[in-house]
C-alpha positions in Angstrom: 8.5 16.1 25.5 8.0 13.0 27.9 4.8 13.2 27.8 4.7 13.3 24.2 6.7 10.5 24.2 4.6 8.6 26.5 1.6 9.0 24.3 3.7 8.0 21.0 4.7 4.7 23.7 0.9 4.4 24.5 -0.4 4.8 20.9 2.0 2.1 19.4 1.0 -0.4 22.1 -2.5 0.2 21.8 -2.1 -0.2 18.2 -0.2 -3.6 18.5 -2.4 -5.1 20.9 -5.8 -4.0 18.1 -3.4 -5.7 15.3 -3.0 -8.5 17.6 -6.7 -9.1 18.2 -7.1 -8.6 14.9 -5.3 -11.3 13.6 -6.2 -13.5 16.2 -9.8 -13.8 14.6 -8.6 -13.3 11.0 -10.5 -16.1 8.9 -8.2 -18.5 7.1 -9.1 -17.9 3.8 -11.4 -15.3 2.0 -14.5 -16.6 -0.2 -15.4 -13.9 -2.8 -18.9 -14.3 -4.7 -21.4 -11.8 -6.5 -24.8 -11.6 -5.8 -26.6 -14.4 -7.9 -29.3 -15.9 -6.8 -30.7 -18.4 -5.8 -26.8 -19.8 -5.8 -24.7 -16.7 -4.2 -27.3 -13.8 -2.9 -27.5 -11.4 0.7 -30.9 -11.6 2.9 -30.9 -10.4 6.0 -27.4 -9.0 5.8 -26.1 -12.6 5.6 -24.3 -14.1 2.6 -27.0 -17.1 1.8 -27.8 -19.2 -1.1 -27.7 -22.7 -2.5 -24.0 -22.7 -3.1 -23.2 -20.4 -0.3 -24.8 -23.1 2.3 -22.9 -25.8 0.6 -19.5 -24.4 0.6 -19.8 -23.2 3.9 -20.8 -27.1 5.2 -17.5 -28.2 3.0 -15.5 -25.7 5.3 -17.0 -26.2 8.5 -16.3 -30.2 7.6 -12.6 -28.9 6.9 -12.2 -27.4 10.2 -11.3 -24.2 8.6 -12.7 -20.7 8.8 -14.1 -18.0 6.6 -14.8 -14.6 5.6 -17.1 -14.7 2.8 -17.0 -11.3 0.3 -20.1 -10.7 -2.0 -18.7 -8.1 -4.7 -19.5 -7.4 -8.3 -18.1 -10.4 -10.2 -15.5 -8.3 -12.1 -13.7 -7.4 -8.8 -14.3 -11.0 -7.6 -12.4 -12.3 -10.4 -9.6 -10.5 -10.0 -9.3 -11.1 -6.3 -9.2 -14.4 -6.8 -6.9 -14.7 -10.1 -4.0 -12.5 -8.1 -4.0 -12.9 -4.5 -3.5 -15.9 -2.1 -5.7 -18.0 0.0 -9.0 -16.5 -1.8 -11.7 -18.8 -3.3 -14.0 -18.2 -5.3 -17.8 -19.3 -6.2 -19.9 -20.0 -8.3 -17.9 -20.1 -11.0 -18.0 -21.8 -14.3 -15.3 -24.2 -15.4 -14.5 -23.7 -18.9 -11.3 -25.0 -20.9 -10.1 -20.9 -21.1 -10.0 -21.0 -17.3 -9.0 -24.6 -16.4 -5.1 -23.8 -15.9 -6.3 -20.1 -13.7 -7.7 -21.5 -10.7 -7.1 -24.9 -8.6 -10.0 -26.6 -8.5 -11.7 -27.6 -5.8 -15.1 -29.2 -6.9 -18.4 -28.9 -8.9 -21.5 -27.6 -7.0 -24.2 -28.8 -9.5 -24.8 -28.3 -13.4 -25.7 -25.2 -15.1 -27.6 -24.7 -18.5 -27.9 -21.7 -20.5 -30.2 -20.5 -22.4 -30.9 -17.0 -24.1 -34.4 -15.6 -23.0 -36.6 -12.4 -24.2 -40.0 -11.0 -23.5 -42.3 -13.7 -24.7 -44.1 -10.3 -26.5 -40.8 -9.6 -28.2 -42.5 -12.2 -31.9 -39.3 -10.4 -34.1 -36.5 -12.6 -31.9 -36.6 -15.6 -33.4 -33.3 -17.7 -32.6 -33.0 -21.0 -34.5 -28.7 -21.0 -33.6 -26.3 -19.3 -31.8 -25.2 -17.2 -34.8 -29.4 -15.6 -35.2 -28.4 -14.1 -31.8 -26.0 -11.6 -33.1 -28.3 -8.7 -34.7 -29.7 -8.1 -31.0 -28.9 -6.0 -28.3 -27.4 -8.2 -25.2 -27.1 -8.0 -21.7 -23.8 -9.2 -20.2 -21.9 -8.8 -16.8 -18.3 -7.8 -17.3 -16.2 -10.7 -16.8 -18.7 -13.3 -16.4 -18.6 -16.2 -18.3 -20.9 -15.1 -20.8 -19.5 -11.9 -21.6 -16.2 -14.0 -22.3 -18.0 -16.7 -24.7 -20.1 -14.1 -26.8 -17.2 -11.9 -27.0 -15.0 -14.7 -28.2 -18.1 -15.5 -30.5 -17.2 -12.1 -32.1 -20.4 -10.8 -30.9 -20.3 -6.8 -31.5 -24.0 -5.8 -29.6 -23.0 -6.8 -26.2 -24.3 -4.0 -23.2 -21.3 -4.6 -20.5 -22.9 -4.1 -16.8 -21.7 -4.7 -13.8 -24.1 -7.4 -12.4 -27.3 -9.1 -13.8 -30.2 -7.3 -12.1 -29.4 -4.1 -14.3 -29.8 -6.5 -17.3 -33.3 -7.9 -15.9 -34.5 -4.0 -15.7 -33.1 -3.6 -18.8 -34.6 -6.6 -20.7 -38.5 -5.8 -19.6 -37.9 -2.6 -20.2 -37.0 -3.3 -23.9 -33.4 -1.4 -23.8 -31.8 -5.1 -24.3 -33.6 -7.5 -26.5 -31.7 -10.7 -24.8 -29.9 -11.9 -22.1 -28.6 -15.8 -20.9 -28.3 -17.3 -17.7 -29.8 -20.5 -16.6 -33.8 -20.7 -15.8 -33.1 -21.0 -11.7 -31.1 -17.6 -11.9 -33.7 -16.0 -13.8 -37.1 -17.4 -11.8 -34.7 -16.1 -8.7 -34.0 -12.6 -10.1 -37.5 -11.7 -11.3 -38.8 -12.9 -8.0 -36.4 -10.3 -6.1 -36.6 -7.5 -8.3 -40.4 -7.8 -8.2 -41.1 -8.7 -12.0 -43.4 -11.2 -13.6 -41.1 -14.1 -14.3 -44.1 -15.4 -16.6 -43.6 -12.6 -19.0 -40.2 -14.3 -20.6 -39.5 -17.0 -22.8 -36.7 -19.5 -22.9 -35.1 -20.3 -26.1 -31.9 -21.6 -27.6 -29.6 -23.6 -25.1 -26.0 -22.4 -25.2 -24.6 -25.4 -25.2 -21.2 -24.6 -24.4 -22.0 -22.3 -21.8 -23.9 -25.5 -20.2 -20.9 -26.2 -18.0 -20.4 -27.3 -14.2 -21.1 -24.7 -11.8 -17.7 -25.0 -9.3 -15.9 -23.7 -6.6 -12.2 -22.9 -7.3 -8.9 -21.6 -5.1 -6.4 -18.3 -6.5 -3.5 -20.7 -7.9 -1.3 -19.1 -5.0 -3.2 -21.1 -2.8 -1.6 -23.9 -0.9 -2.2 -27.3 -2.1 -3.0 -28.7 1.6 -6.0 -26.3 2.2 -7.6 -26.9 -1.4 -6.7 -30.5 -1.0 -8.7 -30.4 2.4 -11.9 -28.2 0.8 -11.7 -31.1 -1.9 -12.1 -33.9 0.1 -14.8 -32.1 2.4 -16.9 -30.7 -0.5 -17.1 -34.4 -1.9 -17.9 -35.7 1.8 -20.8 -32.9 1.7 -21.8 -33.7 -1.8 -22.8 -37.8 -0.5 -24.4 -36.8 3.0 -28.2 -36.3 3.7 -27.8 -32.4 3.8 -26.5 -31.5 -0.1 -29.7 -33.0 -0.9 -31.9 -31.2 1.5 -29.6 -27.6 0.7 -30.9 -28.3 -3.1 -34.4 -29.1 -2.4 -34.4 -26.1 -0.4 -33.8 -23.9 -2.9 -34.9 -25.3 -7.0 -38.1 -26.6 -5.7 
């Protein structure tokens, strides 16, 4: 009996000093992204990319730290909608999620357009509204999902993240998808496909928004306050510049 008691003693300290440590090097906040290049991707093992490098210069500026998360966007979302001290990237800041986040700052511009295979003559997209008789690839949760399902669009093929929607689309299973042309260049690139086989066409004007990065609203004010003033400080120094030339061109 002592000795199991001992060993219940020895245990429970052991523990303790392993939840100790561990919150010792806990980050102070939790960064959750998908993979979506060239903005938000993983090489090497390593979260990289144009916004990654940027944010992570606006928090090293903050004297904070961070544990970056790169998770289908759907689960991203979520984490960042219900839980505290979580940011999130790169998001799009529309007026339908203005009052779900805090803020923190615009990374650069985004513009949207739908694109097909440039062998694909039967698409032909004059507006927005041509768009609904096809088949199109969408990410669950993602911006676009939410503005074409608003848009009462009905032939919408819901997948978890946008490299199942490339496949798709040169393989002729979806007839359109949108993102912007740096996403797309990026993604063919990676997956090993011929970006040169696609064609850009209509702009989605209101899915041409700024590309941002935003706090859970049960975030405290003093932190976001402190990545707001340190991603603007980035934003006018000599390395946001070399960070975009880096990667568009």
């Amino acid at each position: 009996m002592r000795r199991y008691l001992m060993k219940r003693y020895m245990f429970a300290g052991i523990l303790g000093l392993l939840l100790s440590i561990s919150c010792a090097f806990a980050a102070d906040i939790t960064i959750v992204t998908e993979d979506w290049g060239p903005f938000n991707y993983i090489k090497d093992g390593k979260v990289t990319g144009l916004s990654t490098e940027i944010i992570l210069a606006a928090v090293k500026d903050a004297g904070l730290t961070a544990e970056i998360k790169v998770l289908p966007w759907s689960r991203a979302y979520d984490m960042a909608l219900k839980n505290k001290n979580v940011f999130i990237y790169t998001i799009v800041r529309t007026s339908e999620r203005e009052k779900l986040f805090k803020w923190v700052g615009e990374l650069m511009k985004d513009e949207n357009y739908f694109f097909k295979l440039k062998d694909r003559k039967d698409i032909k997209l004059a507006k927005l509204e041509d768009a609904k008789v096809f088949k199109i690839g969408a990410v669950k949760d993602d911006v676009r999902e939410q503005y074409l399902t608003g848009k009462k669009f009905k032939k919408l093929d819901i997948v978890s993240n946008d490299e199942n929607n490339m496949n798709k689309l040169f393989l002729g299973r979806i007839d359109l998808m949108a993102d912007n042309e740096f996403a797309m260049s990026f993604r063919a690139k990676q997956l090993g496909l011929d970006f040169s086989r696609l064609e850009k066409t209509i702009l989605i004007p209101e899915l041409s928004e700024p590309l941002c990065f935003a706090a859970s609203i049960a975030t405290p004010d003093d932190i976001v306050k402190k990545l707001i003033a340190s991603l603007e400080k980035v934003k006018k120094g000599k390395e946001f510049a070399k960070i975009k030339a880096k990667y568009l061109n």
